[in-house]
NUKEGU-485910 format. One record per residue (C-alpha): residue in one letter; x, y, z. Coordinates in Angstrom, 2 decimals. Example, Ala and Ser with C-alpha at 12.3 -4.5 7.8 and 13.67 -1.06 7.14 Angstrom:
BEGIN
['A'; [12.30; -4.50; 7.80]]
['S'; [13.67; -1.06; 7.14]]
//
This chain:
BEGIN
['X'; [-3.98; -13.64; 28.15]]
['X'; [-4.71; -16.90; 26.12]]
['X'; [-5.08; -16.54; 22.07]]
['X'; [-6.38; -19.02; 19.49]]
['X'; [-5.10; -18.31; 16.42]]
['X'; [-5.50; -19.33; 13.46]]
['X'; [-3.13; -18.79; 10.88]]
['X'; [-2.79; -19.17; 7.08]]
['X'; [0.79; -21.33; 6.28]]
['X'; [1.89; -21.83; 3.09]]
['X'; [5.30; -23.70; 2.16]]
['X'; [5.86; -21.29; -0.95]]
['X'; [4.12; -19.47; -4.02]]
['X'; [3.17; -22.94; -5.79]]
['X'; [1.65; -24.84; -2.63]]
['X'; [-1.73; -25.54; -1.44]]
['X'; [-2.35; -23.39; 1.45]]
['X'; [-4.46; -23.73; 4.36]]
['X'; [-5.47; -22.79; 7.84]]
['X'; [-3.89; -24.00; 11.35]]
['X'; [-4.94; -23.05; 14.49]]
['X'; [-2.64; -23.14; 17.41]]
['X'; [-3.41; -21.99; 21.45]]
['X'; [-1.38; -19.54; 23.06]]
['X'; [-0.95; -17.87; 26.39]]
['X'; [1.40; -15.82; 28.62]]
['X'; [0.34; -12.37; 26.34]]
['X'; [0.61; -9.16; 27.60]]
['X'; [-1.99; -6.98; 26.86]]
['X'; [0.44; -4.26; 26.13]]
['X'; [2.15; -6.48; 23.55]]
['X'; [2.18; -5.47; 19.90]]
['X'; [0.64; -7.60; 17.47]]
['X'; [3.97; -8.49; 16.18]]
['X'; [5.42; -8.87; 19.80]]
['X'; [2.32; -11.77; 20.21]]
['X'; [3.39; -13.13; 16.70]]
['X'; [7.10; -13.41; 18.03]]
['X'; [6.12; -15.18; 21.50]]
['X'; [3.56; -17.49; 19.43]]
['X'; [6.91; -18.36; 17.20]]
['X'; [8.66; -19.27; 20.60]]
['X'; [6.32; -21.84; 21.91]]
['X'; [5.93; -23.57; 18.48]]
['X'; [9.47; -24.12; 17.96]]
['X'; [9.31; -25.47; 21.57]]
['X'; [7.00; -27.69; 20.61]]
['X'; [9.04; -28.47; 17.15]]
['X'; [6.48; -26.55; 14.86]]
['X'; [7.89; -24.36; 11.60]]
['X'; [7.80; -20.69; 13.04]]
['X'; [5.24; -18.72; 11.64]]
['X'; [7.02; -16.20; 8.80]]
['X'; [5.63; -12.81; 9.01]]
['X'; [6.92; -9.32; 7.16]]
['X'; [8.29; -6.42; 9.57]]
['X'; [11.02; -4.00; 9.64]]
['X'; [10.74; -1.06; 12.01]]
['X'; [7.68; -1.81; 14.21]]
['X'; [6.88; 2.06; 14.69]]
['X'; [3.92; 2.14; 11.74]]
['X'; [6.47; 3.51; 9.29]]
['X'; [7.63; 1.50; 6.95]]
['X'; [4.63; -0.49; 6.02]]
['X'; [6.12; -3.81; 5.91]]
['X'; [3.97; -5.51; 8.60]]
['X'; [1.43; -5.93; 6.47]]
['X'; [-1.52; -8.77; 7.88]]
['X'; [-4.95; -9.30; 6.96]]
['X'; [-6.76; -9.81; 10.75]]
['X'; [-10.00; -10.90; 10.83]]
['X'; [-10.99; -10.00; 7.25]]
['X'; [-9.40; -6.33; 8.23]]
['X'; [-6.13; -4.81; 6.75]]
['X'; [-4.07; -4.23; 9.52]]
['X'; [-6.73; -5.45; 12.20]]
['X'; [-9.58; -3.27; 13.65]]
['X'; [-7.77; 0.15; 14.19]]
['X'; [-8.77; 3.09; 11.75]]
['X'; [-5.41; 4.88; 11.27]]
['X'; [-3.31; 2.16; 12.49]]
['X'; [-0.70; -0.57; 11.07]]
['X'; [-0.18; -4.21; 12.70]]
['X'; [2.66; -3.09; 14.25]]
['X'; [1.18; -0.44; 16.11]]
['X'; [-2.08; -2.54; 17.11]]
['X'; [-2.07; -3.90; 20.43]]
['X'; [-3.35; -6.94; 22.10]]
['X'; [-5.52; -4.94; 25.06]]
['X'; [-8.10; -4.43; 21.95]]
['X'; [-8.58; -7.96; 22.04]]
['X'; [-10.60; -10.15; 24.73]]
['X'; [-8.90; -12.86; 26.33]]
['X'; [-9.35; -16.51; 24.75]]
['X'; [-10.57; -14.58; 21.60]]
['X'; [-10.04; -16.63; 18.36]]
['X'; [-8.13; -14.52; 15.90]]
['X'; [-7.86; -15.17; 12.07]]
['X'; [-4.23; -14.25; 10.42]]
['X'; [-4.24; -14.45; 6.94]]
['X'; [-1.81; -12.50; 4.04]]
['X'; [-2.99; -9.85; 1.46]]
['X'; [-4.90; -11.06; -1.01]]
['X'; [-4.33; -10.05; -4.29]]
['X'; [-3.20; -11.44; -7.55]]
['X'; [-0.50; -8.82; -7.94]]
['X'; [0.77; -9.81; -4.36]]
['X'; [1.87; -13.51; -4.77]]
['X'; [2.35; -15.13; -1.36]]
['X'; [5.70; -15.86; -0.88]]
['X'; [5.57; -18.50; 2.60]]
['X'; [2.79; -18.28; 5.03]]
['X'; [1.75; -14.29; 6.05]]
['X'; [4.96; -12.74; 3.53]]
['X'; [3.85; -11.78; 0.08]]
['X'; [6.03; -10.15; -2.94]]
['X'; [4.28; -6.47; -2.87]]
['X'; [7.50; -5.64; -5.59]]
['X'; [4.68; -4.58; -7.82]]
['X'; [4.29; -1.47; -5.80]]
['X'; [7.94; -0.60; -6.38]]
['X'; [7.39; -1.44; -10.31]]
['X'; [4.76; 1.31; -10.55]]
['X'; [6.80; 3.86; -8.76]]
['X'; [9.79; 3.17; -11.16]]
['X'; [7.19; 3.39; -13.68]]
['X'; [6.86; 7.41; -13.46]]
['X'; [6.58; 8.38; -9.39]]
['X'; [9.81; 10.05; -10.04]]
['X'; [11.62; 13.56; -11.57]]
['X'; [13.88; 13.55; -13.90]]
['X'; [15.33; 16.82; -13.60]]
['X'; [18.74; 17.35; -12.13]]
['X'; [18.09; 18.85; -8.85]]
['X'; [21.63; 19.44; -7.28]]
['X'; [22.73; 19.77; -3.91]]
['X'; [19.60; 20.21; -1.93]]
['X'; [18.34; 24.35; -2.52]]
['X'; [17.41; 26.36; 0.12]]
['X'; [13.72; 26.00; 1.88]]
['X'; [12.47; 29.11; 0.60]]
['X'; [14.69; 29.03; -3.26]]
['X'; [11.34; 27.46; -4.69]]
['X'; [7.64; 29.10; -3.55]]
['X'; [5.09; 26.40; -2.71]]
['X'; [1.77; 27.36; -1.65]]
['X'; [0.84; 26.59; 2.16]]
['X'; [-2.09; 24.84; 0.79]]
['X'; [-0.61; 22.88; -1.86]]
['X'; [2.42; 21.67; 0.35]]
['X'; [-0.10; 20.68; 3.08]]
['X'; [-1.86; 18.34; 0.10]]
['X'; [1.69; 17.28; -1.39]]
['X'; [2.50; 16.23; 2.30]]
['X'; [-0.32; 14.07; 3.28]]
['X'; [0.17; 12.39; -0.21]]
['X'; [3.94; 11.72; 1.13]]
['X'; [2.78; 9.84; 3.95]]
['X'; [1.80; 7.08; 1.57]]
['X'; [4.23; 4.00; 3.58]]
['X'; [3.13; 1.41; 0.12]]
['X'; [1.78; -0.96; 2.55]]
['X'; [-0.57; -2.70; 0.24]]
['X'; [-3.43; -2.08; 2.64]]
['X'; [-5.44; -0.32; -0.53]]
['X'; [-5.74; -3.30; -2.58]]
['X'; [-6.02; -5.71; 0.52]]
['X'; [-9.35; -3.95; 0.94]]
['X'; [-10.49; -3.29; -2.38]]
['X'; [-12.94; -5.73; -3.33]]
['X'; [-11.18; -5.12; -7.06]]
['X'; [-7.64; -5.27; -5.87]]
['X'; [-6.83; -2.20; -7.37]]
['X'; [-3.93; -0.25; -6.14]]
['X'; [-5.70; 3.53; -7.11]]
['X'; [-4.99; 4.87; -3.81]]
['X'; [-1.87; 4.26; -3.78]]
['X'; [-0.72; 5.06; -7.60]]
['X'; [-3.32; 8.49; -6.56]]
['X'; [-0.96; 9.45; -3.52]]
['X'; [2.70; 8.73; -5.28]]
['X'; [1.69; 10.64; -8.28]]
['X'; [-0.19; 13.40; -5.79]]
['X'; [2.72; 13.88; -4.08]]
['X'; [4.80; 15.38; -7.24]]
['X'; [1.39; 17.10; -8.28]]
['X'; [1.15; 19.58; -6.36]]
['X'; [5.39; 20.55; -6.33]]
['X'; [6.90; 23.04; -8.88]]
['X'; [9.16; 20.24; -9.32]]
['X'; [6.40; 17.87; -10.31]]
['X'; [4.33; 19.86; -13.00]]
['X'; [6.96; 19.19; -16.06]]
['X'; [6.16; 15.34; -16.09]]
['X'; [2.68; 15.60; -14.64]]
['X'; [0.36; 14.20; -17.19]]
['X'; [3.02; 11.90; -18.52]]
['X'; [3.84; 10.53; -15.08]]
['X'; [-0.40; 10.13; -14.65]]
['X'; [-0.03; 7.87; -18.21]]
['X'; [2.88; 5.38; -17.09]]
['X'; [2.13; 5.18; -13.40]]
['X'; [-1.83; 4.08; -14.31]]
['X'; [-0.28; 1.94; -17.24]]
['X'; [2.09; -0.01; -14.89]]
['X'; [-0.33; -0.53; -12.58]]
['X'; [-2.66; -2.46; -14.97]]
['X'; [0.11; -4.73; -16.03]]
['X'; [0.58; -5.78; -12.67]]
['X'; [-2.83; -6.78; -12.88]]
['X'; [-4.11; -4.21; -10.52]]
['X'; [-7.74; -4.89; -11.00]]
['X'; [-9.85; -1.15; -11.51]]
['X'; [-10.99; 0.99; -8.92]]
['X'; [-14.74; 1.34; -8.66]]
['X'; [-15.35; 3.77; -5.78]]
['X'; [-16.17; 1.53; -2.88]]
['X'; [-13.90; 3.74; -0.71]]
['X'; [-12.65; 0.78; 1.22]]
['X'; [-8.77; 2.00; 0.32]]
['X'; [-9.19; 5.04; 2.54]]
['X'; [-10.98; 3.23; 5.75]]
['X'; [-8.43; 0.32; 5.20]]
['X'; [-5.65; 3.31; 4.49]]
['X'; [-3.35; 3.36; 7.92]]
['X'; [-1.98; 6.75; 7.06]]
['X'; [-5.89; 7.54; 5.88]]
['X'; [-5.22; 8.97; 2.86]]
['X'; [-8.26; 10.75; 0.88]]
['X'; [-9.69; 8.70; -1.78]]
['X'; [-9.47; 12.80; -3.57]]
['X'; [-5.74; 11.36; -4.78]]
['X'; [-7.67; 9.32; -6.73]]
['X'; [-10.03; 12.00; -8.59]]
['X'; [-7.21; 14.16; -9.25]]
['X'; [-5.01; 11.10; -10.70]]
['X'; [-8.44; 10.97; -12.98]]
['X'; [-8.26; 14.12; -14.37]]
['X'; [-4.59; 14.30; -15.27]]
['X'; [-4.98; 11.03; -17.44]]
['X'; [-7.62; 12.32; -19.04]]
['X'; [-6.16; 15.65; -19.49]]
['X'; [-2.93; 13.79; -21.10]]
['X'; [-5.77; 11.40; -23.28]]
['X'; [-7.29; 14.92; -24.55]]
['X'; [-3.83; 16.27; -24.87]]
['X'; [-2.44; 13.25; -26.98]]
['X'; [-5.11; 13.07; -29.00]]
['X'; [-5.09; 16.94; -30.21]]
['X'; [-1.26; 16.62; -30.99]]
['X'; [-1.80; 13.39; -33.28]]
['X'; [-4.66; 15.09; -35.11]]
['X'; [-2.97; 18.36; -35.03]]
['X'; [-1.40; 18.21; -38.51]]
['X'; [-4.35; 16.84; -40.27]]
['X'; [-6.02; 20.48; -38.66]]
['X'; [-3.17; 22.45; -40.22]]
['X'; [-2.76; 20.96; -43.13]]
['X'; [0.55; 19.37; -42.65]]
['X'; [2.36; 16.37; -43.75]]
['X'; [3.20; 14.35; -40.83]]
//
């Protein structure tokens, strides 16, 4: 099979970038998109051309990192799928294809498809944590979870902080994926002490990054490879405002009593 791609390059997070298109051939239809990506790196250094730098780690649609904007789609034109695990068969031979980063403010591009998505890992060490000391690991049954709520704290956990959310987002926000870390916790006994402060810090750090807000266009959870309900989202809602309505009553709560504060 015979590609043209063409390809955002950019020399580094200050430079002008821009489109190149380069002609490929000798793909395999059962290639990965990264396998393709790897091959296309081969004959341009043949033909003394700067590889093409790209993000991956485990190629398996785990980890997240192979993060790629194809044809205006996170991820290309799978639902439910990462780069990685997209293959060239869904493509027609001598198709053009357009390869371009995440685009996001909060995701500066690093050099050519790579961008710094360290903001993600900010707004976990923000409050997608708990801080009590759990020990050596306690037995599966020690602590009673509800079939239900484990079923919702799992599909939370398969949040891989791909970036795919905001790629899609017309807003850039990052909701779906603050909604899923701090989901994940929600619905765990060992989650509920920190709940509404976690909601507070996680939503806070995520507007410093400069997150832009989310305004329901549900593109997060069709972009989402692990397609994660857009619900994470509501229920991240109500525990800020609960902590908002909860703040508020303790700082007025000695002008109610009568109390010096």
């Amino acid at each position: 099979m015979k590609f043209e791609l063409r390809v955002w390059r950019q020399d580094g997070p200050d430079a002008s970038g821009r489109l190149e298109s380069y002609h490929i051939d000798g793909i395999d239809g059962d290639m990965s998109f990264l396998e393709m990506l790897d091959v296309a790196n081969e004959q341009l250094a043949d033909q003394e051309i700067r590889p093409i730098e790209f993000d991956y780690d485990c190629r398996e649609g785990i980890c997240g990192s192979c993060s790629l904007m194809i044809d205006g789609d996170p991820h290309g034109p799978l639902e439910g799928s990462t780069t990685c695990q997209t293959y060239m068969r869904h493509y027609t031979d001598g198709q053009v294809i357009t390869i371009e980063p995440w685009r996001a403010r909060a995701f500066p591009v690093v050099r050519d498809l790579v961008v710094d998505r360290s903001a993600l890992d900010r707004i976990v060490e923000a409050g997608g944590y708990i801080s009590v000391k759990s020990g050596a690991g306690p037995d599966a049954n020690a602590i009673p979870v509800t079939k239900q709520n484990a079923e919702i704290a799992f599909d939370a956990a398969q949040c891989i902080g791909c970036g795919a959310c905001v790629a899609a987002c017309p807003n850039s926000s990052a909701m779906l994926f603050v909604g899923a870390k701090a989901g994940h916790l929600a619905h765990l006994p060992q989650g509920q002490p920190e709940r509404l402060k976690r909601s507070v810090l996680m939503v806070e750090a995520h507007d410093d990054e400069g997150f832009g807000g989310c305004s329901n266009h549900y593109q997060c959870e069709a972009a989402c490879p692990k397609e994660i309900s857009v619900g994470y989202i509501a229920q991240l809602n109500a525990d800020y405002l609960k902590a908002a309505i909860t703040t508020d009553q303790l700082a007025t709560l000695p002008e109610k009593l009568d109390l010096e504060e």
